[in-house]
N, C-alpha and C positions, 0 to 999 in steps of 0.2 A: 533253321538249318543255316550253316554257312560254308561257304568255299573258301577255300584259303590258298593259293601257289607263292610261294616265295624262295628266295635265293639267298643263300650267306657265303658272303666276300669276309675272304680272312678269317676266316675260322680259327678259334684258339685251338690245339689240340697240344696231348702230349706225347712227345716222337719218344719211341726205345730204340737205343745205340745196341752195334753189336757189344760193344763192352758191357753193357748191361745200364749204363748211366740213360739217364732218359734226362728230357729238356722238353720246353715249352714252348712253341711256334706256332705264327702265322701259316695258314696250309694256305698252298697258290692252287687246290683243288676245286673245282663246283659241288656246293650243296645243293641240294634244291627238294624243298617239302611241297607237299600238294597233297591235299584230299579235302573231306567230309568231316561237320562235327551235324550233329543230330539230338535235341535235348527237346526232351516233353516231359509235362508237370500235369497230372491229372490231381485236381482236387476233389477227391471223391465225396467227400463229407467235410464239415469243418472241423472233426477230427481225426481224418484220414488222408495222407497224401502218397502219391508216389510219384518218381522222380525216376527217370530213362535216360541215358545219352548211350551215345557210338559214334565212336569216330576211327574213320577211315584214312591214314596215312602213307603216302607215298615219298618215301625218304631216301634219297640217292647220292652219294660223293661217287662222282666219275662214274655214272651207271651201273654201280653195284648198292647194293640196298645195307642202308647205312646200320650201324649196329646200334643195336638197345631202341632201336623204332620200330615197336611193335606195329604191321599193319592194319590190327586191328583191336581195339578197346571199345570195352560196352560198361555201364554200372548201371543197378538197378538199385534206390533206394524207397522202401515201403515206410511210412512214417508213421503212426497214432499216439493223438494226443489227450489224456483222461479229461474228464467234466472240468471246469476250472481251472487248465492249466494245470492239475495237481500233481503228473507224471506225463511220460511219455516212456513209449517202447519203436525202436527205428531194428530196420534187419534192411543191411547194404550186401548188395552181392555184386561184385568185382570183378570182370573177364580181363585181363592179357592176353593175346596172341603171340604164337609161337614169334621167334626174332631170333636172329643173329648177333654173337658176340666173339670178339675177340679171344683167339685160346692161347694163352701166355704159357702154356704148360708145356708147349715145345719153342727151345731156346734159339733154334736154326731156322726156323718160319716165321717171322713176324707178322706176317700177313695173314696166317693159319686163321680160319675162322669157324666154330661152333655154332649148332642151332638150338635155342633154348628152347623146352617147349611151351603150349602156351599153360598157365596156370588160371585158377577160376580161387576166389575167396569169398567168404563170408562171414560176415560181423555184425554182430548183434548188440542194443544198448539199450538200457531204458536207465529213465530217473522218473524221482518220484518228492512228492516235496508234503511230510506231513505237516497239520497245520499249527507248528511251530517253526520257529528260525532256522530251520534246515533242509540240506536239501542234500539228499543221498544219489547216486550213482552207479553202475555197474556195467562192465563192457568186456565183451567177446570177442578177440580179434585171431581170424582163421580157424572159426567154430570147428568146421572139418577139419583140422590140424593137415592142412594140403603141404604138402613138401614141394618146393620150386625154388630156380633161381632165377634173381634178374638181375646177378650178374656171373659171369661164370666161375666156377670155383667157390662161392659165395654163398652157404644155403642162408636161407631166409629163416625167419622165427616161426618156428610152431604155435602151435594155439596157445593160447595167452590170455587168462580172465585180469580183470580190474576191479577196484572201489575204490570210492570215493565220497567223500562227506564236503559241506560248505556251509559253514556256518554266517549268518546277518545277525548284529547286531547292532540294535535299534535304539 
């Protein structure tokens, strides 16, 4: 586990003008992060593992809760790895917490802020290595094809397979 509080002096940020020009400054504002991370590793077998963390986030400019700091994230990764290294199969599941963003969609508020909700993901992979010079691949990214943003205005990718091949030669 570990505690974390800290404070950022001078923060880069980028300012929107009414004109619509925007520029890139020093903010003479207070950040300040504070919370929890939390990571555990059970090695269940020597070829089974899983992997947990959560962290807890408290993110503030001038006592309003700072945008895109979700307060809370969690992952969960299940690993298995075949006799000999010959494959493995991993399934990662991803929590976001609901957050705050910036809403650029009205031109007279600058300040206007939306709350995103939270989104949850899950990705699946395995490889596998027959016993020739290669080694095959395959990955799942947003099995559940979850729809979210993490940033506003912005949707995110839908589910998404891959492959992959690599060849050694010796």
């Amino acid at each position: 586990m570990t505690y974390f509080d800290s404070k950022l002096e001078d923060e880069i940020a980028t300012v929107f003008l009414p004109s619509f020009v925007f520029s890139v400054e020093n903010l003479a504002t207070e950040s300040t992060q504070r919370g929890i991370e939390i990571a555990a590793l059970a090695l269940v077998s020597d070829a089974l593992r899983i992997d947990a963390t959560y962290a807890y986030l408290d993110a503030e400019e001038n006592g309003r809760e700072e945008i895109r700091r979700p307060p809370h994230t969690a992952s969960l990764n299940i690993a298995w790895r075949a006799p000999e290294d010959r494959g493995g199969l991993a399934l990662t599941v991803r929590y976001n917490g609901d957050t705050f963003d910036s809403d650029f969609t009205d031109p007279f508020d600058f300040d206007k802020r939306v709350r995103l909700p939270d989104f949850t993901l899950v990705n699946l992979g395995t490889e596998w290595k027959p016993p020739t010079n290669t080694q095959r691949s395959a990955r799942v990214e947003n099995l559940l094809d979850e729809e979210y943003e993490e940033v506003f205005t912005y949707r995110s990718p839908g589910i998404a397979a891959y492959a992959g091949a690599r060849f050694t030669f010796r």
